[in-house]
C-alpha positions in Angstrom: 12.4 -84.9 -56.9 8.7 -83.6 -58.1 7.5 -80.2 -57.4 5.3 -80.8 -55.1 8.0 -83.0 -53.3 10.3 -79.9 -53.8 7.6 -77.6 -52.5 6.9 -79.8 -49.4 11.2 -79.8 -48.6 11.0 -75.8 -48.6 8.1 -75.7 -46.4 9.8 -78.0 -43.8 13.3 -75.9 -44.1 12.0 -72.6 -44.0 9.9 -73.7 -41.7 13.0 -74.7 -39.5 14.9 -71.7 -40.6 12.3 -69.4 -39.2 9.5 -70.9 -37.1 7.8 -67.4 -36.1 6.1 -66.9 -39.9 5.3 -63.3 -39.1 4.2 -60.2 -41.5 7.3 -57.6 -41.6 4.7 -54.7 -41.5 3.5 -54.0 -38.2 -0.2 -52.8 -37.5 -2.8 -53.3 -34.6 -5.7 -53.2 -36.6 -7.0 -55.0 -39.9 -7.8 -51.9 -41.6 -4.1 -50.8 -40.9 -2.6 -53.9 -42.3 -4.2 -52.7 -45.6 -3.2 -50.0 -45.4 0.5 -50.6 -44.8 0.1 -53.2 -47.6 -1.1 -50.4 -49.9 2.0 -48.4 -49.3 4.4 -50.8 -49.2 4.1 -51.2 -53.5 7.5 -49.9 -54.5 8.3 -49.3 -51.1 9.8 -51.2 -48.5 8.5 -52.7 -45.5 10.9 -51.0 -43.4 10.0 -47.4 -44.5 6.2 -48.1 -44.6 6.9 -49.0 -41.0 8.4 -46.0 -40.2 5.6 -44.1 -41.8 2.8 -45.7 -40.6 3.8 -45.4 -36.7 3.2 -41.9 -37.4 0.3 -42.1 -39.9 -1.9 -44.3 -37.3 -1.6 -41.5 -34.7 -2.6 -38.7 -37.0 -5.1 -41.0 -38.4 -6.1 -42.8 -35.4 -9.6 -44.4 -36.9 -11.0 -45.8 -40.4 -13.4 -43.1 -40.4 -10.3 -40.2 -39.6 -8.8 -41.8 -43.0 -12.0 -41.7 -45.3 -13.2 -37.8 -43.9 -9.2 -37.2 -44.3 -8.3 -34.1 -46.8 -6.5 -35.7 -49.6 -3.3 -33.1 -49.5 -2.6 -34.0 -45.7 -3.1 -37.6 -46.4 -0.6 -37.2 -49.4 1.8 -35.4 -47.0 1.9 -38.2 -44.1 2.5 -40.9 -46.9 4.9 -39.2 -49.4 7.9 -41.1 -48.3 6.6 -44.0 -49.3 6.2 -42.9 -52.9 3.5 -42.4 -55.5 2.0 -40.7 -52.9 -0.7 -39.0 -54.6 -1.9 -42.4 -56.1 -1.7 -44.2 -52.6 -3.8 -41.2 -50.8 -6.3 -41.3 -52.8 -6.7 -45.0 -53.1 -6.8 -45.3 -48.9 -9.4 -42.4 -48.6 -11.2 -44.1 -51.2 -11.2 -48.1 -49.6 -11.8 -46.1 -46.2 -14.8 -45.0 -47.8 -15.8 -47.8 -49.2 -15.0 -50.1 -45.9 -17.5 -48.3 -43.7 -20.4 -47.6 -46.5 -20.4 -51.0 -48.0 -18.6 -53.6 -45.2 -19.7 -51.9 -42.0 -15.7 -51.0 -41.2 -14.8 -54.9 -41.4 -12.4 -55.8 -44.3 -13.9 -58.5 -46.0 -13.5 -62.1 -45.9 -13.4 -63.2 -49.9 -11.3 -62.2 -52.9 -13.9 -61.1 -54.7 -15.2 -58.3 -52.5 -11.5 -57.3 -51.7 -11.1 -56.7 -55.1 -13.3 -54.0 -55.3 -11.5 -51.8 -52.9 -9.4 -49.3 -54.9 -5.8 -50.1 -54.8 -6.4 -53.4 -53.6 -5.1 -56.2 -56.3 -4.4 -60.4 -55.5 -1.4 -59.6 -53.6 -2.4 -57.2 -51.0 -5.9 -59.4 -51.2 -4.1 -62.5 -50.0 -2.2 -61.0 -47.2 -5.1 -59.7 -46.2 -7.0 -63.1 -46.4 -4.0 -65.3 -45.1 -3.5 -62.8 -42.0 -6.6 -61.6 -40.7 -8.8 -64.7 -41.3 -6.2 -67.3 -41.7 -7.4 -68.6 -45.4 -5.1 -69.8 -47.4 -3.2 -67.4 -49.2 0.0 -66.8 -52.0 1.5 -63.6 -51.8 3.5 -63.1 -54.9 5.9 -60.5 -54.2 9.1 -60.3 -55.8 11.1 -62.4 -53.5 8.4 -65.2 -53.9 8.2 -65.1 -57.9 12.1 -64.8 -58.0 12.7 -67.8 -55.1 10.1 -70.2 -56.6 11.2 -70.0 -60.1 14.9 -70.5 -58.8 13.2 -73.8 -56.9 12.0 -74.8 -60.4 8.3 -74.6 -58.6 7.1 -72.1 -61.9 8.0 -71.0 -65.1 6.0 -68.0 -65.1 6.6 -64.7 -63.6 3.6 -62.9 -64.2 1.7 -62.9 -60.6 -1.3 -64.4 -61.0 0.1 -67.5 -63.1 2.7 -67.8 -60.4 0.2 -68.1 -57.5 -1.9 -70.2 -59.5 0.9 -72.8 -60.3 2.1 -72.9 -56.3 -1.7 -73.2 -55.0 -1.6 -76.7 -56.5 1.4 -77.2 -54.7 1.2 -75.4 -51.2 -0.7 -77.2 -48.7 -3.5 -74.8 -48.1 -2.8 -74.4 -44.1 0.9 -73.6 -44.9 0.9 -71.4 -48.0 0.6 -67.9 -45.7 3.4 -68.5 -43.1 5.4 -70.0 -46.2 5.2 -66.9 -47.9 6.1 -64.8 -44.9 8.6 -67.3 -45.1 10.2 -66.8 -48.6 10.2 -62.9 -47.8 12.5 -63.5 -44.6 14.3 -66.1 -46.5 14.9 -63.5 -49.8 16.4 -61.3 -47.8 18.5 -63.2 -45.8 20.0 -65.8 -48.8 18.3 -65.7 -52.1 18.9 -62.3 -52.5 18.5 -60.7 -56.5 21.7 -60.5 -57.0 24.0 -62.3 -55.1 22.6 -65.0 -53.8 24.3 -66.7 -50.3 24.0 -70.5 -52.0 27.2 -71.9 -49.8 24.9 -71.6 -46.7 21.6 -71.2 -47.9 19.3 -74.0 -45.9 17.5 -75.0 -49.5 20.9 -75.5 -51.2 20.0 -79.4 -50.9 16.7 -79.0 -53.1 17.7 -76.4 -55.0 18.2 -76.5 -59.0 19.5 -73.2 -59.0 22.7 -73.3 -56.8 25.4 -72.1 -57.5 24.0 -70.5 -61.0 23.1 -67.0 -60.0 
């Protein structure tokens, strides 16, 4: 079996496994996804969650988050960790949103890029989720699953996303990472992976060798 013939077997499993490919953090607006993306670095999704249903009522607008006085922002995120980093980064792409992009989060990698705090990963979400581009999220469960698939030998982020682009078909590589995240937790977990029942076991390279 060849990557790509590999890659196209997990898609179609997963795809089985959890047919609603949905983003764990929850948000109502685009600028809120961003900002529970920025949080959830060394953090999980089920904290940020926690503290963003309150953080969205305290700071119920873009603009409430770039006028925001950076101790009380600190405050409302500190759970999350490296609060003070995080604050400061949100004000700042709050900023930045409404004086450069009108309040709209924009639409290429390039410009997302220059929002502080925003790097490839939460640039893709953000891409594969609010305009439905293709994306590849490299989080941890994605670089550890794909290099267990034999999909990459690399673990650095960007080399990673640029190996599975050539193998994702563009209009699946979002939900498919949503995918591998749900899938992560559930089977290919760091440390002990569930490989008796794991639905990739027939693909897989790695059974049984964690």
């Amino acid at each position: 079996m060849t990557k790509k013939e590999r890659t196209i077997a997990a898609v179609e499993l997963l795809k089985a496994q959890y047919p609603d490919a949905l983003c764990s953090l929850e948000y109502d607006k685009p600028y809120e996804l961003m900002i529970a993306t920025r949080l959830s670095a060394q953090c999980t999704d089920a904290r940020v969650n926690i503290v963003t249903r309150t953080l969205f009522k305290q700071f119920p607008t873009l603009q409430s988050f770039a006028e925001a006085e950076l101790t009380e922002l600190e405050d409302a995120v500190k759970p999350c960790g490296f609060y003070k980093t995080k604050a400061k980064s949100i004000k700042e792409a709050a900023q930045r949103l409404l004086t450069v992009y009108g309040g709209e989060i924009p639409q290429t990698m390039e410009e997302l890029l220059t929002l502080p705090g925003i790097g490839r990963k939460t640039a893709n979400l953000l891409l594969g989720d609010l305009y439905g581009k293709p994306a590849v999220v490299t989080d941890t469960h994605f670089i550890r699953i794909c290099g267990r698939l034999g999909l990459t030998k690399h673990t650095e982020p960007q080399k990673v996303e640029e190996d599975l682009r050539k193998l994702l078909p563009p209009k699946e590589s979002s939900d498919f990472c949503h995918r591998i995240v749900l899938f992560g937790r559930e089977f290919c977990k760091a440390r002990k992976p569930v490989c008796a029942s794991c639905p990739l076991r027939e693909i897989c390279p790695s059974k049984d060798k964690q």
